[in-house]
C-alpha positions as CSV (number, residue, x, y, z in Angstrom):
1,X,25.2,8.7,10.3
2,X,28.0,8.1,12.8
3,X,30.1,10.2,11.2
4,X,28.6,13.6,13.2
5,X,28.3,13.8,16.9
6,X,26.0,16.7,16.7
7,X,22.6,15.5,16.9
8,X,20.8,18.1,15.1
9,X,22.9,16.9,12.4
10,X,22.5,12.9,12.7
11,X,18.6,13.3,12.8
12,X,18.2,15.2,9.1
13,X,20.9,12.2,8.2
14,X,18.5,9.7,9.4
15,X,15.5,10.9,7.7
16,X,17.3,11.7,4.7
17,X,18.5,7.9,4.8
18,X,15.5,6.5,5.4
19,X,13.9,8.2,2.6
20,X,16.5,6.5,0.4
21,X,16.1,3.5,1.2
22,X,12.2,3.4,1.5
23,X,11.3,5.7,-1.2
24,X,8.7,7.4,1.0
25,X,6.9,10.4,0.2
26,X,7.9,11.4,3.8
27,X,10.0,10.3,6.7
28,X,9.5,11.6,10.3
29,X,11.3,10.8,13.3
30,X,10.2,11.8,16.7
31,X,11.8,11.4,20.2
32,X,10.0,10.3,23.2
33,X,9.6,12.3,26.1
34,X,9.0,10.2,29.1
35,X,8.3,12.8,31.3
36,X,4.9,13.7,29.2
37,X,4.9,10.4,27.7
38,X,4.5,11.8,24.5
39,X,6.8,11.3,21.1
40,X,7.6,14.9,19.6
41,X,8.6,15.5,16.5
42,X,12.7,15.8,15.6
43,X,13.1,15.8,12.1
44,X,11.2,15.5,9.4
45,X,11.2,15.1,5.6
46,X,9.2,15.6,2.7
47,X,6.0,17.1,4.6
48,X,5.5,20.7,4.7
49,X,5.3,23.3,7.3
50,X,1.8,24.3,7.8
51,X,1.1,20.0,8.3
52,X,4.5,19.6,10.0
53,X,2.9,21.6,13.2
54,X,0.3,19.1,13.8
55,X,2.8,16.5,14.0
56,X,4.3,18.1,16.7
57,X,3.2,15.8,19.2
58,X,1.7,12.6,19.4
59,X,0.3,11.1,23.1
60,X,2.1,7.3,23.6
61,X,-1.0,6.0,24.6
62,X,-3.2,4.6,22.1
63,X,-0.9,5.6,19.1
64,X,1.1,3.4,17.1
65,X,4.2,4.7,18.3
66,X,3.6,4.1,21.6
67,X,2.5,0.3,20.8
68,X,5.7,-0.5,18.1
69,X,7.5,1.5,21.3
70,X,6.2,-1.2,23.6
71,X,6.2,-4.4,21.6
72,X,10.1,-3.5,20.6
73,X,8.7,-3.8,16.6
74,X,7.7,-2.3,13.8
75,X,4.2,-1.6,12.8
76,X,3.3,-1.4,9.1
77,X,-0.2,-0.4,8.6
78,X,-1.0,-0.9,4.8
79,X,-3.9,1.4,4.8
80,X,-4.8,4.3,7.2
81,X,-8.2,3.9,5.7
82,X,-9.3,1.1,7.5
83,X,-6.7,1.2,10.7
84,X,-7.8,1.9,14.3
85,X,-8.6,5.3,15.0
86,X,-5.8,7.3,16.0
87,X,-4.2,10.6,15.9
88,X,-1.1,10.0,13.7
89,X,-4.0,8.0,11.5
90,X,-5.8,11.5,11.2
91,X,-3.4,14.0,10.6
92,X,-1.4,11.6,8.1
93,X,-4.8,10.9,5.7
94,X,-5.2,15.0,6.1
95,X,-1.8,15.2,4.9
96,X,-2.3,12.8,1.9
97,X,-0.7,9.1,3.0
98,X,-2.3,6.1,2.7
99,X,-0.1,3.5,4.7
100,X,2.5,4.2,7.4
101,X,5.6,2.2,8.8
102,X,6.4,2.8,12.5
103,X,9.7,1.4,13.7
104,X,10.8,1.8,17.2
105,X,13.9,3.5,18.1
106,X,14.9,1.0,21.2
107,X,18.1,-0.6,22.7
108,X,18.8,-2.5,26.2
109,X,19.0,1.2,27.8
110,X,15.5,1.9,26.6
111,X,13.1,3.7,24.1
112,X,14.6,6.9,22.2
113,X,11.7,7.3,19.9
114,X,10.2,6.0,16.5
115,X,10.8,6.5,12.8
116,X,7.7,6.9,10.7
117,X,7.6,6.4,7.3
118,X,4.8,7.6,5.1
119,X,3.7,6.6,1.6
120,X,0.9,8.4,-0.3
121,X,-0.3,5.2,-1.9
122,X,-1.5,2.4,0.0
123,X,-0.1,-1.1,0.1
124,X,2.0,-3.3,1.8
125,X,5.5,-2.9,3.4
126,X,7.5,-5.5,2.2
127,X,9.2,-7.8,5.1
128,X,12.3,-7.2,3.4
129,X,12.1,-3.4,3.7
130,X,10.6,-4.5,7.4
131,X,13.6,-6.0,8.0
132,X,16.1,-3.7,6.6
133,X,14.5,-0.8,8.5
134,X,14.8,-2.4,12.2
135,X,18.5,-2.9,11.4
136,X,18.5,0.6,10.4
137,X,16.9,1.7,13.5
138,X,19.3,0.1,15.2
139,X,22.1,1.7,13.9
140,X,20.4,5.0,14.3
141,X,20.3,4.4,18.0
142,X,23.4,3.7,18.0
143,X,23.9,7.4,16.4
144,X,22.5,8.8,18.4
145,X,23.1,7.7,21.9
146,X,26.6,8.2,20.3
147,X,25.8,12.1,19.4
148,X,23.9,12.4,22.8
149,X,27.2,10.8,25.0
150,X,29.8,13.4,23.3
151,X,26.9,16.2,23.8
152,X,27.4,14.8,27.7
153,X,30.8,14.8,27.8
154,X,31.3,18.3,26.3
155,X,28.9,19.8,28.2
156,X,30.4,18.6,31.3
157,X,34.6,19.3,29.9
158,X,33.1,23.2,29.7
159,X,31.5,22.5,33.1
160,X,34.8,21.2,34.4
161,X,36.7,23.9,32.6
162,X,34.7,26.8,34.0
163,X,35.7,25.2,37.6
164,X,39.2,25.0,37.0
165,X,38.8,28.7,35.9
166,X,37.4,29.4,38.8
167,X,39.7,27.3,41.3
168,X,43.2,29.5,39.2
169,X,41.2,32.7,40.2
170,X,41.4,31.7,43.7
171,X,44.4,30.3,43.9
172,X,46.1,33.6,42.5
173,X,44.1,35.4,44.8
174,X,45.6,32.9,47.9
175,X,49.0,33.2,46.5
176,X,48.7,37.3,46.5
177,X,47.1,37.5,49.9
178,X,50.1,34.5,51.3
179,X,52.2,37.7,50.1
180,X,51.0,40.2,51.2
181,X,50.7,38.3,54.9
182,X,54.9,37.7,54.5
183,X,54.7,41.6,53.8
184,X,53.0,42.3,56.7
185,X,54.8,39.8,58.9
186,X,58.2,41.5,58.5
C-alpha cells in the first residue's frame, strides 16, 4: 500500500487487501465528507455496478459508519437481519450480505473514512480478524494521508513552478525595457 503515492491507486490496493485477508464477498471503502457529513463511496470490490450506485453515499448520522467513525472502533454486525434499521443495512441485504464489518479509518488528525467488509453468509467476525483489521486500517491511513501529502506537495511544486514562470517572464521583460531605457538615454 505505501508503495504508490497516487491515491486512486492506494484505494483499489486497500480493498484488494482487505479482501485477502478477510475473505469477503465484497470490500468497500468510503471517504468522509465533512462538509455534507456524509461517507461516499472510493473504491470498491466484489459488488457490481448497477448495486455499486446505491452505495454511493451513505448519511453519517444514524449509520454504522458514522457510529464506528465516532467511537474510534470497529463495528461487526453478525446479521443484517436482525440489526438496527439503517441504510447501509438495506442496500447490503438487497445486494445479498448477511453480516457486515465497519472499521473506521481514523488517526490523531481525524476521521478519513471507513472500510466495510461484507460477507454473504451470516456469522460472527472473529476478534482476531477484528483485531487484524484495525491494524490494517491503521496502516491504510497512514497510506493514504501519505498519498494525499505528496498530491499536496505536487500540486503546490506546479503551483510554485507556474510562478517562477511567470516571475522569468517579467524579469526578461524588465531587463529588455532597462535596455531599451540605456538606448534611449544616450
Amino acid at each position: 500500500m505505501s508503495s504508490s503515492l497516487n491515491l486512486t491507486a492506494v484505494l483499489p490496493t486497500v480493498a484488494a487487501r482487505v479482501n485477502e485477508i478477510t475473505r469477503a464477498d465484497s470490500v468497500l471503502i468510503y471517504g468522509l465528507d465533512p462538509a455534507h457529513h456524509t461517507f461516499n463511496l472510493s473504491g470498491a470490490i466484489g459488488i457490481d455496478k448497477a448495486t455499486e450506485g446505491r452505495h454511493l453515499a451513505i448519511d453519517a448520522d444514524n449509520s454504522p459508519l458514522g457510529e464506528a467513525a465516532a467511537k474510534g472502533e470497529p463495528i461487526a454486525i453478525p446479521d443484517l437481519e436482525f440489526s438496527a434499521d439503517h441504510p447501509l443495512r438495506d442496500v447490503a441485504i438487497e445486494a445479498g450480505f448477511q453480516s457486515v464489518l465497519v472499521v473506521p479509518l481514523v488517526d490523531q488528525k481525524g476521521i478519513l473514512g471507513s472500510l466495510v467488509v461484507l460477507r454473504r453468509n451470516a456469522g460472527e467476525f472473529s476478534q482476531n480478524l477484528i483485531g487484524l483489521m484495525k491494524t490494517f486500517a491503521h496502516q491504510s491511513v497512514l497510506a493514504m494521508r501519505n498519498a494525499r501529502l505528496f498530491t499536496e506537495v505536487d500540486h503546490k511544486s506546479h503551483e510554485l513552478e507556474a510562478a517562477n514562470s511567470i516571475v522569468r517572464e517579467q524579469a526578461d521583460k524588465l531587463q529588455e525595457q532597462t535596455v531599451q531605457l540605456k538606448d534611449w538615454n544616450k
